[in-house]
C-alpha positions as CSV (number, residue, x, y, z in Angstrom):
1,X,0.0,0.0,0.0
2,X,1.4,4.0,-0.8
3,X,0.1,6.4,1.4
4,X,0.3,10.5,0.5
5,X,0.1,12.3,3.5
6,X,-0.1,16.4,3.1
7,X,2.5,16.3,0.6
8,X,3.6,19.2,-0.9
9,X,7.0,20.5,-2.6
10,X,8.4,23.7,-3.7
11,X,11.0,24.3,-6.2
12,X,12.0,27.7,-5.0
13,X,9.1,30.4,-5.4
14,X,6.9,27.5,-7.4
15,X,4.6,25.0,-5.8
16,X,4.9,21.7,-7.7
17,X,2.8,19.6,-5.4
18,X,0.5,21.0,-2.7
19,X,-1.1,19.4,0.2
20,X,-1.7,16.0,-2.1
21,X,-3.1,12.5,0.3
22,X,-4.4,9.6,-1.2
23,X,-4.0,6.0,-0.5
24,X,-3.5,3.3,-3.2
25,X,-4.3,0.1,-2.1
26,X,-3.0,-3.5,-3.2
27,X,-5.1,-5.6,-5.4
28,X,-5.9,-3.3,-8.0
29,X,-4.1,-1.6,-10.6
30,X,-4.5,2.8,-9.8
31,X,-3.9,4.9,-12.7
32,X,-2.3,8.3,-12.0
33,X,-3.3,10.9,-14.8
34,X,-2.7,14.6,-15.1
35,X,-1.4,17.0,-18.0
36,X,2.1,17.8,-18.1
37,X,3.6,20.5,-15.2
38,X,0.8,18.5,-13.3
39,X,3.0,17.1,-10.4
40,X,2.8,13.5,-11.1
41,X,6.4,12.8,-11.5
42,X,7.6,15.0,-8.8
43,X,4.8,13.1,-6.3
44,X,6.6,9.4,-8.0
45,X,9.8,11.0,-7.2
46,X,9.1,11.8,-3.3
47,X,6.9,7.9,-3.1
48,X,10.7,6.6,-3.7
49,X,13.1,8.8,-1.8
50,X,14.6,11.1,-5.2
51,X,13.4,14.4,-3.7
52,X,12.6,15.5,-0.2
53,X,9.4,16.7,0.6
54,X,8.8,20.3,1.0
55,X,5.8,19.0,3.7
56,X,4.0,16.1,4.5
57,X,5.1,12.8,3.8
58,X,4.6,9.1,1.7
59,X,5.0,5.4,3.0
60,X,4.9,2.4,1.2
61,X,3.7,-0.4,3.9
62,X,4.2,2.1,6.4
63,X,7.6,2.6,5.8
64,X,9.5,5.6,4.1
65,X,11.1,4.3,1.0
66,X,14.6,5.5,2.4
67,X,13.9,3.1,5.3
68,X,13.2,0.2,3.5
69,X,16.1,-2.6,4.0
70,X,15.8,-3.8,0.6
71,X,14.4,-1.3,-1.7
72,X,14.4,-3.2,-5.0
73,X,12.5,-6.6,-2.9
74,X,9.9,-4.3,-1.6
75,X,9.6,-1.8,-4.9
76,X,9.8,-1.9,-8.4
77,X,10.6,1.5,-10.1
78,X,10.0,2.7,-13.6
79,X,10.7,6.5,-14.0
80,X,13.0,7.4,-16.7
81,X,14.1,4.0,-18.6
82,X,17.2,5.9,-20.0
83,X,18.6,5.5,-16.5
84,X,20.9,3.1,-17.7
85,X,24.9,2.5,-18.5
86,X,25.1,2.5,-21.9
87,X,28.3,0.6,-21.9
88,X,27.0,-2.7,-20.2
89,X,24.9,-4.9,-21.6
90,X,21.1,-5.9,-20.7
91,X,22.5,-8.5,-18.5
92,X,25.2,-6.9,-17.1
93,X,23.4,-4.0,-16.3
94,X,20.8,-6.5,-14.3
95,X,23.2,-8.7,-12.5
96,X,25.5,-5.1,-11.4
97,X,21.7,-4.2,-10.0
98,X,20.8,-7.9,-8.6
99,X,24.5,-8.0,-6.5
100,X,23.4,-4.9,-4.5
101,X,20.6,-7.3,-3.1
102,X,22.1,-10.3,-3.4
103,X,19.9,-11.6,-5.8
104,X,20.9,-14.3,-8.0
105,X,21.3,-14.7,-11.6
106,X,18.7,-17.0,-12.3
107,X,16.2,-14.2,-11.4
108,X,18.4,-12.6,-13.9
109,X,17.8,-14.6,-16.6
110,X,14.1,-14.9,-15.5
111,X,13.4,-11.2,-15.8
112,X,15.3,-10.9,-19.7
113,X,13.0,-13.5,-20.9
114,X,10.0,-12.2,-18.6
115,X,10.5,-8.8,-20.8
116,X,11.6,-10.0,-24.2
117,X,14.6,-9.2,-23.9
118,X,17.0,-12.7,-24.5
119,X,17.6,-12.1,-28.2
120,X,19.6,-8.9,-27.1
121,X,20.4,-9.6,-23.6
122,X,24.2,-9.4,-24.8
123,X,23.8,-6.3,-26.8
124,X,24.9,-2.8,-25.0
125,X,22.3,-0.2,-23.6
126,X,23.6,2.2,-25.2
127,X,22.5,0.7,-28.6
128,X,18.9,-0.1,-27.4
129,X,16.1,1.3,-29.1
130,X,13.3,3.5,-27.5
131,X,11.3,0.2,-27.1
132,X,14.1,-1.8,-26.0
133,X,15.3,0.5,-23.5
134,X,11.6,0.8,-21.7
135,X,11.5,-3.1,-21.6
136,X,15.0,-3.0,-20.0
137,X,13.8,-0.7,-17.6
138,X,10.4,-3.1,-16.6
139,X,13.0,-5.7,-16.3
140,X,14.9,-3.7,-13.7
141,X,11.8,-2.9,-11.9
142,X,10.7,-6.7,-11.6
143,X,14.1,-7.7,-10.5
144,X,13.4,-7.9,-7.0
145,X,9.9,-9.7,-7.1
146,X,8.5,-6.4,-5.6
147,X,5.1,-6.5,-3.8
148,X,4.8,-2.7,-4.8
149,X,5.3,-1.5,-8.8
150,X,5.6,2.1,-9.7
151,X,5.7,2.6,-13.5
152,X,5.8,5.7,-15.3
153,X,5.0,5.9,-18.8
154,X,5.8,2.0,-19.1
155,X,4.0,1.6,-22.6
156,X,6.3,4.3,-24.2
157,X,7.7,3.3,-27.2
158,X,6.3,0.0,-27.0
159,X,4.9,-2.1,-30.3
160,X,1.5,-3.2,-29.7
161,X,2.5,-6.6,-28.7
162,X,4.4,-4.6,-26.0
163,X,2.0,-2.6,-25.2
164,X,-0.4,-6.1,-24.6
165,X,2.1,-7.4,-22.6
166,X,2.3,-4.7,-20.0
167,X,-1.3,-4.5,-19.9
168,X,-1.6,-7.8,-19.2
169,X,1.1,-8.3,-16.6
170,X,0.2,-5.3,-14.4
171,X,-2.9,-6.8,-14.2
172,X,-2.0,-10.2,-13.2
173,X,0.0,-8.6,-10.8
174,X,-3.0,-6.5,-9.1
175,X,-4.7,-10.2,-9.3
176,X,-2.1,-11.2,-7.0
177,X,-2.9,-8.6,-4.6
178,X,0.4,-6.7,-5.6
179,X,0.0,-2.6,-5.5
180,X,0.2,-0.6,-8.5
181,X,0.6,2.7,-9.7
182,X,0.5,3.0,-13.4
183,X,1.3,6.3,-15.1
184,X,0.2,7.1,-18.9
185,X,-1.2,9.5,-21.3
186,X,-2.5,7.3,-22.7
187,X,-6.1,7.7,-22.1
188,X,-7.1,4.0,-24.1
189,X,-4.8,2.0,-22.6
190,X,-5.7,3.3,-19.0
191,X,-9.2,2.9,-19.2
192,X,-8.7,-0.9,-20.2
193,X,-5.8,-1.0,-17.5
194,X,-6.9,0.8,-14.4
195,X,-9.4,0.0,-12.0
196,X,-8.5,3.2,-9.6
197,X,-8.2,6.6,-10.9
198,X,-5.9,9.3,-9.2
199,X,-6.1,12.6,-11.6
200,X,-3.4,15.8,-10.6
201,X,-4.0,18.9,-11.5
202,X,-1.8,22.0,-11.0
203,X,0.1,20.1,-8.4
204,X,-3.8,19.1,-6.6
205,X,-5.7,16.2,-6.2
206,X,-8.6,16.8,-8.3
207,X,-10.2,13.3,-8.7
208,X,-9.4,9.7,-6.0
209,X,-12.4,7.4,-8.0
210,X,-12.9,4.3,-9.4
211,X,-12.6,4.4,-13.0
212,X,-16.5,4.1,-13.5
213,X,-17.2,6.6,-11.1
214,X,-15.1,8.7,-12.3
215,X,-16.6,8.5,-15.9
216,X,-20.1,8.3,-14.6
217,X,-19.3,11.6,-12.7
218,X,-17.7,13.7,-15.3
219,X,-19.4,12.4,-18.7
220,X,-22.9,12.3,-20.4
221,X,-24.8,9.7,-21.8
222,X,-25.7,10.4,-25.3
223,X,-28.0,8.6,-28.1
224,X,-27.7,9.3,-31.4
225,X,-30.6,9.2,-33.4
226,X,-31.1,9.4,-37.2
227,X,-34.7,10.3,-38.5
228,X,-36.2,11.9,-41.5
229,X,-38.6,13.5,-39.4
230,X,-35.5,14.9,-36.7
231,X,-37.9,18.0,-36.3
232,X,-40.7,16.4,-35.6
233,X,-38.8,14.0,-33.2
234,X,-36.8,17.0,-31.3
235,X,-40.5,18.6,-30.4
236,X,-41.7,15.0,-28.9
237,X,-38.7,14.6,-26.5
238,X,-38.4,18.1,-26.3
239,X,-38.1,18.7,-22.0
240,X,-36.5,21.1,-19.8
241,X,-34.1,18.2,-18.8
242,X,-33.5,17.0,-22.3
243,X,-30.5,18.8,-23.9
244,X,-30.6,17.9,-28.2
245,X,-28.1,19.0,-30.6
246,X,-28.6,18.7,-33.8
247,X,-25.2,17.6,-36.3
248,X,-27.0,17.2,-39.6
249,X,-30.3,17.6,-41.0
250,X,-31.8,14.1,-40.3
251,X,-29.4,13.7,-36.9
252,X,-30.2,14.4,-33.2
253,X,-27.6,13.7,-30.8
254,X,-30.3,13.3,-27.3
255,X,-28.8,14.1,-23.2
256,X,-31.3,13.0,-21.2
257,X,-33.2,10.2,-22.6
258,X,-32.6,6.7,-22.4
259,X,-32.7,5.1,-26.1
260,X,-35.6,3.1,-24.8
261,X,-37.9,5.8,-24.1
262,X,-36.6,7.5,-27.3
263,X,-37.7,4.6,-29.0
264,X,-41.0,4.2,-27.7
265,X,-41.9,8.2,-28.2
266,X,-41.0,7.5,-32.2
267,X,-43.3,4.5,-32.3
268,X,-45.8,6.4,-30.5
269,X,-45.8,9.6,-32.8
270,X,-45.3,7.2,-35.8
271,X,-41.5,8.7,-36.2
272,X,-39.7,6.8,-38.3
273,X,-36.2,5.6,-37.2
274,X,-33.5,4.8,-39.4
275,X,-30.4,4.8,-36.4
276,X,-30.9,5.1,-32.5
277,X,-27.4,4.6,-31.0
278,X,-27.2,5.2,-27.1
279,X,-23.1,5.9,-26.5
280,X,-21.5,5.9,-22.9
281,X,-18.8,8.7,-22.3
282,X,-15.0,7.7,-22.1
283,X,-12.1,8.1,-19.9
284,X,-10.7,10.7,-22.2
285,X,-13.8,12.6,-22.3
286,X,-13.6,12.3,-18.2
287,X,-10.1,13.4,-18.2
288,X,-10.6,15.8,-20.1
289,X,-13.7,18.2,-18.4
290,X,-12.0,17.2,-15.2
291,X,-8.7,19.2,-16.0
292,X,-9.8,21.7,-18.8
293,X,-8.8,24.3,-16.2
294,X,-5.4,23.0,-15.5
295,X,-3.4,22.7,-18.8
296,X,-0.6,24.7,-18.3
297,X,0.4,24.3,-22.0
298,X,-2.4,24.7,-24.1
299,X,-2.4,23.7,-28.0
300,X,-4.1,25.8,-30.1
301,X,-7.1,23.8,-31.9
302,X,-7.5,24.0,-36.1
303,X,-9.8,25.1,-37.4
């Protein structure tokens, strides 16, 4: 389990974090979302000990990572895969991390072929590419058989049998009642990934929800109706709690009506339906009217 308590740091005259608690629990596999200049690194950073709280503090079991007798055995890190010698080789570079904790080199060899990483286990770091380089960096993080993982970005650069693979092992790893906190931008991947949804913005907690909750809370449901007679259709539903938009001529996009009743209005009024399509909002769409006000770099949208 990772406990935030009050945490907050300062970087000079600018707050990166402030006053930021939450608890992520084993079992289940938290995502932690927020746009960039957010805080979510710098609150990954202070979980494992590489900067110093301004306030407040983080545990993981209780313990302050600095405390812990045998980091890499109790957590499994991913936050910048380039953190590597580029001289030594995949292996190398995992047995020089596995002496520091006396691990052996069968869990070695068990971690390269755990990652996909045996046909260039001999090859220097330095050579990997992006891909190669973030599954040499998993590998690191498994080393120790953690019971806590803490991966940032971990799909970056990734094919997609990569990115499958990652999916599918964080989860099996939640199933073993393993904690872990997943970081991504990617909004797809996270919303078949996460059950637990942490979202940062401007250095604050702005949403601790389940994934459905969290989607439930900040999205509509919409149904999408196509009708020759969309007027006639738009005057039957038509209610102060009934929001309609209409796209194209014979289209009606409907907030605030079930499909069902929809349907049964159109039958009743003798409305023709060629298309009634109820859609459920996303995690991006979530994400998205959650931290509209805290982008700090904004794109500018074309026209």
């Amino acid at each position: 389990m990772i406990t935030a308590e009050g945490l907050t740091k300062r970087f000079g005259d600018k707050t990166a974090v402030q006053d930021v608690s939450f608890t992520i629990r084993p079992g289940s596999v938290t995502g932690f979302l927020g746009p960039n200049g957010a805080g979510k690194s710098t609150t990954m950073r202070m979980i494992v000990g590489l900067d110093r709280p301004t306030a407040g503090r983080t545990t993981i079991d209780g313990v302050e990572y600095r405390r812990l007798p045998a980091p890499l055995t109790h957590v499994g890190v991913l936050l910048d895969a380039k953190a590597v010698h580029t001289g030594r080789t995949a292996r190398n570079h995992l047995r020089a991390m596995a002496a520091t904790h006396g691990i052996g080199s069968a869990r070695v060899d068990e971690v390269i072929d755990l990652a996909g990483l045996t046909p260039v286990a001999r090859k220097r770091a330095g050579k990997f590419s992006l891909g190669m380089g973030q599954r040499l960096g998993i590998a690191s993080a498994l080393l120790g058989d953690p019971h806590t993982l803490i991966l940032d970005e971990p799909v970056n650069g990734l094919d997609p049998e990569g990115v499958r693979w990652v999916r599918q092992f964080v989860r099996h790893a939640a199933s073993e009642g393993r904690t872990v906190l997943l970081s991504s931008h990617l909004m797809s991947e996270m919303a078949q990934t996460a059950d637990h949804v942490i979202v940062m913005g401007r250095g604050r907690v702005l949403a601790d929800a389940s994934l459905d909750d969290l989607v439930r809370a900040w999205t509509a449901n919409t149904v999408r109706v196509r009708t020759p007679q969309a007027a006639a259709l738009a005057e039957a539903v038509s209610h102060a709690d009934v929001e309609i938009v209409s796209t194209e001529p014979d289209l009606l996009e409907i907030v605030g009506l079930p499909a069902s009743r929809i349907g049964d209005i159109a039958a009743d009024r003798g409305i023709p339906l060629h298309e009634l399509t109820p859609t459920t909002g996303s995690l991006e769409d979530a994400y998205l009217a959650l931290t509209g006000d805290s982008v700090e770099y904004r794109t500018k949208e074309i026209a």
